[in-house]
C-alpha positions in Angstrom: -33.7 21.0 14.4 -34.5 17.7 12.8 -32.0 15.4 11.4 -34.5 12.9 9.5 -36.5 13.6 7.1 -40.7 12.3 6.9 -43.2 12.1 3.6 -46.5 12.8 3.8 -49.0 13.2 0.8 -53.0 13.5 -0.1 -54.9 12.7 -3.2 -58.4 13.5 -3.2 -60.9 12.8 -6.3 -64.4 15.0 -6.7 -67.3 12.7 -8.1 -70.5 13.8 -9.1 -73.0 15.4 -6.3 -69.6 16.7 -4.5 -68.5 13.3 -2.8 -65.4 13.7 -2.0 -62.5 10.4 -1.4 -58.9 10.4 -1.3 -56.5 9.2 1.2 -53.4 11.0 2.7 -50.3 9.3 4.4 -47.1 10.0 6.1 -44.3 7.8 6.8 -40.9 9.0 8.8 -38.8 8.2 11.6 -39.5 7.6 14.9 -36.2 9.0 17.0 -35.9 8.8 21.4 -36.9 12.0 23.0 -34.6 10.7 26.3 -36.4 10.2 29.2 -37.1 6.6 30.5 -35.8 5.6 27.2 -32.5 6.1 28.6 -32.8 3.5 31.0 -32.6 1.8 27.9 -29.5 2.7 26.9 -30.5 5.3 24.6 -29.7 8.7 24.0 -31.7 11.0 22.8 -32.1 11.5 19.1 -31.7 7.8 18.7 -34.0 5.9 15.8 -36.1 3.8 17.2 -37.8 2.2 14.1 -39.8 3.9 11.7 -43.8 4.7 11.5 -46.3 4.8 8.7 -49.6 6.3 8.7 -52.5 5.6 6.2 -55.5 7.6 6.2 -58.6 7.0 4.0 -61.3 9.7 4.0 -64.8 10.2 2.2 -67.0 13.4 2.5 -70.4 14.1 0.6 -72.5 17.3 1.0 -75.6 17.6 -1.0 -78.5 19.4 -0.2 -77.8 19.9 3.8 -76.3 16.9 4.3 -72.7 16.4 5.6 -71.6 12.9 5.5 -68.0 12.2 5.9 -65.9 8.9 6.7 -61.9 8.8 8.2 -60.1 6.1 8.6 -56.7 5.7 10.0 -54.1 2.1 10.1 -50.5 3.4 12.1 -47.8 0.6 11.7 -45.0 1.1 14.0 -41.8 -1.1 13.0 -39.6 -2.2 15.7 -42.5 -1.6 18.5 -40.6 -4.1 20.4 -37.7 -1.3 21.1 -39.8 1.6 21.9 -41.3 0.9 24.9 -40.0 0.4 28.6 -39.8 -1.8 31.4 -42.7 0.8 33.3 -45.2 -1.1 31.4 -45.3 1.4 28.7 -46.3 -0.3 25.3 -46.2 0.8 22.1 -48.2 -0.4 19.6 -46.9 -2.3 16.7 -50.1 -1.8 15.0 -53.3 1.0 15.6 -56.7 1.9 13.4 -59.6 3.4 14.0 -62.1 5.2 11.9 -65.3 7.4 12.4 -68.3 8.0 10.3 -70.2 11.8 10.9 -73.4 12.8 9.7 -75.1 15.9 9.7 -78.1 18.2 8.5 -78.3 21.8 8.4 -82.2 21.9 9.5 -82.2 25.8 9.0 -82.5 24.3 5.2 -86.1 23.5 5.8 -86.7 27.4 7.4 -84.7 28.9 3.8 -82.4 30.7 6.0 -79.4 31.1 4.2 -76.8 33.0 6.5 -76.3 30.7 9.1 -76.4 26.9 9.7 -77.4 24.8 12.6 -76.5 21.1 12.3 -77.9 18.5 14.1 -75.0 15.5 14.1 -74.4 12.1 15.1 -70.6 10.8 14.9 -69.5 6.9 15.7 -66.1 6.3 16.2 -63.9 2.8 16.9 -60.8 3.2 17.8 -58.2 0.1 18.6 -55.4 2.5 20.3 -53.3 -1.4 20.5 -54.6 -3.3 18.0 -51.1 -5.2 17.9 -48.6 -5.3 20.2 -45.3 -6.9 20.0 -44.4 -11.0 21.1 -44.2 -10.5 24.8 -46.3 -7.4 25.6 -49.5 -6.5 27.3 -52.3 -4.9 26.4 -53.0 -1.9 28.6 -56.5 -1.6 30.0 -59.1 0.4 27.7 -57.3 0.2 24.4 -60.2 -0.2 22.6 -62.9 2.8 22.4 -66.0 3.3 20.9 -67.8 7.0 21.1 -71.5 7.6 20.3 -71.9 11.1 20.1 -74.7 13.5 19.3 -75.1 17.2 19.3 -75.8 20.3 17.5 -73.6 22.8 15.4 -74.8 26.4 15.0 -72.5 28.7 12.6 -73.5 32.0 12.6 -70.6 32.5 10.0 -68.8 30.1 7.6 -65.8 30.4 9.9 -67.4 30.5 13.7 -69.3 27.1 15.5 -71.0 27.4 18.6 -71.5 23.3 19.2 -73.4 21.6 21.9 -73.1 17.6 22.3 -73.0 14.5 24.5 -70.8 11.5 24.4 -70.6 8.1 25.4 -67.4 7.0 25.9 -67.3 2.4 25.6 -63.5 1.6 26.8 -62.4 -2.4 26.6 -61.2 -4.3 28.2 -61.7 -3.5 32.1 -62.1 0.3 31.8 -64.8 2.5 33.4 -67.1 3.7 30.6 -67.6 8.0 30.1 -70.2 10.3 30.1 -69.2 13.7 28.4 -71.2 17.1 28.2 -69.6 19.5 26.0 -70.1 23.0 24.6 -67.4 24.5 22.5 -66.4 27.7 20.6 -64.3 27.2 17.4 -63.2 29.5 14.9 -60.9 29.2 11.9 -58.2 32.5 11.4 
């Protein structure tokens, strides 16, 4: 059951050669689930402060491409309450973004049933970007992900998806190697 109420929202605009922008947002309560908040001297339930999240977006397909931009800016008021004495900060203040493109290359074969993408995808992601008076910035807050790949849909609603990603934490964080090969299906 939830006694506070959130808003969220999206506007989109369609321009000429189907690009895509808008923005979507949601703003609400942030309430203590208990735990080491406790130690605190909170009870579950408690508000904590309140959290807004704005998300800009941009997508463009046009002749096998697939070009899309998201962005994302969290603001956290009262940050300062939220975390715990365990070193546990939470952020006053997180963005990130990441920029995607794609094309289909079974375009240049004229196959028209299926798709295989070939993709590359950058994200940046600033997990603390602010942190309130007083508080430390955990290790690796900061991420950047190169990632490459391919995207085979047999069927509008099925990907079979191959990629590889580097994973760039700062500060003082061991960097990642990921291999990946997923099934994912929409019902």
């Amino acid at each position: 059951m939830a006694d506070r109420i959130g808003f969220t929202g999206r506007v989109d605009y369609t321009l000429p050669y189907n690009l895509k922008v808008g923005f979507s947002f949601w703003t609400g309560d942030v309430m203590s689930k208990g735990g080491s908040a406790s130690q605190l001297g909170l009870r579950r339930g408690t508000k904590l402060g309140s959290m807004t999240i704005v998300s800009p977006h941009l997508w463009w397909q046009y002749g096998g491409w697939d070009v899309r931009f998201v962005g994302a800016f969290v603001d956290v008021n009262n940050a300062k309450r939220t975390g715990d004495d365990l070193g546990n900060t939470i952020p006053s203040e997180q963005r990130g973004y990441y920029v995607q493109v794609a094309y289909d290359i079974f375009r240049l074969f004229k196959i028209d049933e299926q798709e295989l993408y070939v993709f590359g995808i950058y994200e940046d992601i600033d997990a603390h970007a602010k942190v309130p008076q007083g508080s430390v910035k955990p290790d690796g807050h900061k991420l950047k992900v190169y990632n490459v790949g391919l995207s085979y849909k047999p069927h509008p609603l099925v990907a079979i998806k191959t990629d590889y990603a580097r994973l760039d934490y700062s500060p003082n964080k061991k960097d990642e190697n990921e291999y990946r090969l997923t099934l994912g299906f929409m019902f």
